[in-house]
C-alpha positions as CSV (number, residue, x, y, z in Angstrom):
1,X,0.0,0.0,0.0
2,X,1.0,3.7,-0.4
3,X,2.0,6.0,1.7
4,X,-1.2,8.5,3.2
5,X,-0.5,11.5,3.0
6,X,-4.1,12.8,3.4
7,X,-3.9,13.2,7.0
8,X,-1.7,16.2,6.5
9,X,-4.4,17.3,4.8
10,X,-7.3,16.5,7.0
11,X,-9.7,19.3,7.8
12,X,-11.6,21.8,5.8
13,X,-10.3,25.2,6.3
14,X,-12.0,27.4,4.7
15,X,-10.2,30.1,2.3
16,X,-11.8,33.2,2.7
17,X,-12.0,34.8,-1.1
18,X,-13.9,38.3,-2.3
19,X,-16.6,37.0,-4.8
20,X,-14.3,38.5,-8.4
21,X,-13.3,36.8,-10.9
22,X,-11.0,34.1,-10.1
23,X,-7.1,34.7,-11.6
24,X,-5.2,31.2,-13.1
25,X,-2.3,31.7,-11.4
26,X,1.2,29.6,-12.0
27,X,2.0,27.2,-9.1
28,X,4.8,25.1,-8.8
29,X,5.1,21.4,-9.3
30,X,7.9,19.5,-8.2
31,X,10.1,16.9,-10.9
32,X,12.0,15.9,-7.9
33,X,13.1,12.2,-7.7
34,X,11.6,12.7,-4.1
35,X,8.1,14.0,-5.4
36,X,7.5,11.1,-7.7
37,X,4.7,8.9,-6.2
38,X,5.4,5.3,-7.6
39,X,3.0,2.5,-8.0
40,X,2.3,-1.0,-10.0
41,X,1.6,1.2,-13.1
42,X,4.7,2.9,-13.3
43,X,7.5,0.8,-11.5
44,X,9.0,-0.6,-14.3
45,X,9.3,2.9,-16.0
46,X,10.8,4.2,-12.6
47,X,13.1,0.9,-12.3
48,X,14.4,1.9,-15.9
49,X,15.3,5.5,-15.3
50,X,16.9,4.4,-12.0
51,X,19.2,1.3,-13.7
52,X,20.8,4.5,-15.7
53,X,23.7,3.9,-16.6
54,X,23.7,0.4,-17.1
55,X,20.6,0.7,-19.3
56,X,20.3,-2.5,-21.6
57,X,20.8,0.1,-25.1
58,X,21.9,3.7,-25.5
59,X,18.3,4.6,-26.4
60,X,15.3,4.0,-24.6
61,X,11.7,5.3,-25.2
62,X,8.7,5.8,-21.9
63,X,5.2,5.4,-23.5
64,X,2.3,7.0,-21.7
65,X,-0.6,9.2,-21.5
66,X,-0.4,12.9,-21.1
67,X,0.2,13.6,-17.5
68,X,1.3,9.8,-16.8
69,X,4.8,11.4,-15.5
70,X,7.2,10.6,-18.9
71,X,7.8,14.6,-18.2
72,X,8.6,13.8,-14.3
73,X,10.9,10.9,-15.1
74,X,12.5,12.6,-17.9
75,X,13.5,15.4,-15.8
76,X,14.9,12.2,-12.6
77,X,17.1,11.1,-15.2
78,X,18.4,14.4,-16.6
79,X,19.6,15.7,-13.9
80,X,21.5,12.3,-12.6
81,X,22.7,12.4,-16.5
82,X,23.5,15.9,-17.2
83,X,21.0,15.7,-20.1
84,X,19.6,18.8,-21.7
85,X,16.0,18.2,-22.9
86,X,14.4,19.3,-26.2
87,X,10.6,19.3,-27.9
88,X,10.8,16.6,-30.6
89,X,9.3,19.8,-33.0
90,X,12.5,21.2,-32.7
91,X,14.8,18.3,-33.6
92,X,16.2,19.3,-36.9
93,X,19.1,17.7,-38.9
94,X,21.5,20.6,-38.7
95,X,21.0,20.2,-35.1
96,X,21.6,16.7,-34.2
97,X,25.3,17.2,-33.5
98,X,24.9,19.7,-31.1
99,X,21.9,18.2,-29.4
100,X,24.2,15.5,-28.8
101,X,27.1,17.4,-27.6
102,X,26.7,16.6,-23.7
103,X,26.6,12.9,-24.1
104,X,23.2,12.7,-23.1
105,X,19.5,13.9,-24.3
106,X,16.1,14.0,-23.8
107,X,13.2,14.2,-26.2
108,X,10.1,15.0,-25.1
109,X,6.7,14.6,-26.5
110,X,7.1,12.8,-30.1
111,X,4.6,12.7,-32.4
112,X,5.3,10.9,-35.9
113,X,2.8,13.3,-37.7
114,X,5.1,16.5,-36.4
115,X,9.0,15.3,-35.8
116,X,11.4,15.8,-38.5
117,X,11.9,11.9,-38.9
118,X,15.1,12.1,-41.3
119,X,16.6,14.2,-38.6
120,X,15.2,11.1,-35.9
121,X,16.8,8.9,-37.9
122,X,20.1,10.8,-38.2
123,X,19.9,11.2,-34.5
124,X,19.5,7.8,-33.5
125,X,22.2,6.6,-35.9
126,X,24.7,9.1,-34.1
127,X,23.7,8.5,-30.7
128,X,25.0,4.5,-31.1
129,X,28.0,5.7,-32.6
130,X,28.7,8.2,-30.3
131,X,27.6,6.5,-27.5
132,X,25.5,8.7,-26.2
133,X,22.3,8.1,-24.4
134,X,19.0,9.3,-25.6
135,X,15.9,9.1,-23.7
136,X,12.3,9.5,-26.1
137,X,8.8,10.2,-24.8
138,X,5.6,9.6,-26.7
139,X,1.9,9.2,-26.1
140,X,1.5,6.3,-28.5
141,X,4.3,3.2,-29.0
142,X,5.9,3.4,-32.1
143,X,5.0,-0.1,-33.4
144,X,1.8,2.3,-34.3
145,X,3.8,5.0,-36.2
146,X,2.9,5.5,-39.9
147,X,6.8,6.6,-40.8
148,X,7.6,7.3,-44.3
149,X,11.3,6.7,-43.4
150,X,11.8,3.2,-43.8
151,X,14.5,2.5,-41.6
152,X,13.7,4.8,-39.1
153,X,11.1,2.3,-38.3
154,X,13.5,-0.7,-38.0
155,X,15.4,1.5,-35.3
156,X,12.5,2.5,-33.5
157,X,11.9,-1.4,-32.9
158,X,15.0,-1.9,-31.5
159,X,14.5,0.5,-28.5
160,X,13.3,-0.6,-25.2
161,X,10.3,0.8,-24.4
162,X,8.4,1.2,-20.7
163,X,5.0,2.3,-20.5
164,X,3.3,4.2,-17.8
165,X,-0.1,2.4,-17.5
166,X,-3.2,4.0,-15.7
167,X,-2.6,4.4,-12.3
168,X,-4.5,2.1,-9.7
169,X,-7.3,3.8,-6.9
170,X,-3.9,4.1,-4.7
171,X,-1.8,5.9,-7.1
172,X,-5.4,7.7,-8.3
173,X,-5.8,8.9,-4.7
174,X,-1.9,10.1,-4.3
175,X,-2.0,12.0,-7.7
176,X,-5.1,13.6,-6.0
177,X,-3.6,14.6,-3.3
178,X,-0.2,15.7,-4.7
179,X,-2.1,17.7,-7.5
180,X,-4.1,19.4,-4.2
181,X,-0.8,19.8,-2.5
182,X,0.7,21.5,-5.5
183,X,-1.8,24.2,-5.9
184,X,-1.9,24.5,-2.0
185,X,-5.6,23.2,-1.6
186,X,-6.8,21.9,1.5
187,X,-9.0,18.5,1.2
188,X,-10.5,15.8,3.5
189,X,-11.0,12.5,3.2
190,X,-14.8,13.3,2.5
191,X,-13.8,14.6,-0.7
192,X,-11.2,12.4,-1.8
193,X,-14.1,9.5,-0.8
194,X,-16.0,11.2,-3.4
195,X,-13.6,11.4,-6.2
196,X,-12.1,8.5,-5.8
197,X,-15.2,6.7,-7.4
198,X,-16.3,8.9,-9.5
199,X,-13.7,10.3,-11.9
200,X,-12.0,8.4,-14.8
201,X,-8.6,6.2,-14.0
202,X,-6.5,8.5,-15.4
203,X,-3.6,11.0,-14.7
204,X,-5.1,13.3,-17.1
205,X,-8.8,13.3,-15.2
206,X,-7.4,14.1,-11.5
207,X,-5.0,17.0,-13.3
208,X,-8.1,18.5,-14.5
209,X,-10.6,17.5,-11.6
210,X,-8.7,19.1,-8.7
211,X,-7.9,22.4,-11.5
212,X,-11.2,22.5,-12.1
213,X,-12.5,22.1,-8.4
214,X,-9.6,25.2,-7.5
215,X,-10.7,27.2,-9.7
216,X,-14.2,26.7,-8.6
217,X,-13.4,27.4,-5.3
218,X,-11.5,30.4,-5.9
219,X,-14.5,31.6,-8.6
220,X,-17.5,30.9,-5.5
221,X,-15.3,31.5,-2.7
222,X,-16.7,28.6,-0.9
223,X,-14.3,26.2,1.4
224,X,-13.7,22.3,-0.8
225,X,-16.4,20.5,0.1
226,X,-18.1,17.1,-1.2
227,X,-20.9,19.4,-2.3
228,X,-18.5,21.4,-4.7
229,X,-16.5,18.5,-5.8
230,X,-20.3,17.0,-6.6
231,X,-20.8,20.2,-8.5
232,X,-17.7,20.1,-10.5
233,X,-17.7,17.3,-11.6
234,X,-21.1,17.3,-13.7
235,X,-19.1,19.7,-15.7
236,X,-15.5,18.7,-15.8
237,X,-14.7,16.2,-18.6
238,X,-11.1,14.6,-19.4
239,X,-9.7,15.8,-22.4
């Protein structure tokens, strides 16, 4: 079982708020190796980042959702690697040399419809030469990539790849309360109890449940109750 957290969080307070227009404002959210909450559905990805450097090929891929934590892990293994990190838009030929220059590299995000896949290709070719490491993110696994590079495809199939899977009610009920704890909300178990049950298994839906229940707070200026979080969610919807 997980760790609870949620007694920390115990008690209602409520956040007294002038009724005016709420403001999104930025909050900060940890990529700490510390901060990341572990569980069935993302071990092995975890146990991969963490077997750095004696990783089993210089290239290795993490496949999940949006929100699943690829970005969290990403940033674990960058800093223990000395990594810098680009968006796959920006990979361009001309610049694979240079991206390359540390020894080390992350990139984020790929999307076969938007990367440059001559200059993946190139990349990957270089990296094994070099002996570099490269760490790839995607949504989708690549086995489902329409590619019109030919042998980029046969390279892609030699890379390990780890998925993040949906999270389990445990892990559901720790991204909750992480996700709370980043925006500084204050929940009970009353409304966690709610949630829990109600909301899709998915990074993705707590994200946007307890952004969409802080916002609603903040808009009402009403404490986080169950009757709020009942009220939010007949309107929030995962995207």
């Amino acid at each position: 079982m997980m760790s609870d957290p949620v007694g920390e969080l115990s008690g209602v307070t409520g956040r007294a708020h002038p009724r005016q227009l709420a403001l999104t404002l930025p909050h900060a959210e940890s990529h700490a190796r510390e901060d990341f909450l572990a569980g069935p559905s993302n071990e092995a990805a975890l146990a991969m980042i963490e077997s750095w450097p004696a990783w089993p090929s210089p290239v290795l891929m993490l496949v999940g959702e949006a929100g699943a934590g690829k970005s969290h892990l990403a940033s674990i293994w960058a800093e223990r690697s000395g990594a810098r990190a680009i968006a796959s838009r920006n990979l361009a030929v001309g610049g694979v040399p240079a991206a390359l220059a540390t020894g080390a590299l992350v990139i984020e995000d790929i999307d076969p419809a938007a990367v440059d896949q001559h200059a993946l290709f190139h990349l990957l070719n270089l990296a094994r030469e070099q002996g570099a490491d490269v760490l790839l993110t995607a949504r989708t696994m690549p086995a489902g990539w329409t590619l019109s590079v030919r042998d980029l495809a046969s390279r892609l199939r030699a890379v390990p790849v780890a998925r993040l899977l949906a999270p389990d009610e445990d892990l559901l009920r720790a991204l909750l309360i992480k996700f709370c704890t980043d925006r500084q909300m204050v929940v009970d178990e009353t409304v966690l109890s709610y949630l829990l049950p109600r909301i899709e298994r998915s990074f993705l839906a707590a994200r946007q449940t307890v952004e969409a229940l802080d916002a609603e707070a903040l808009r009402l200026g009403r404490p986080i109750t169950r009757a709020l979080a009942a009220e939010v969610l007949r309107d929030v919807s995962p995207g």
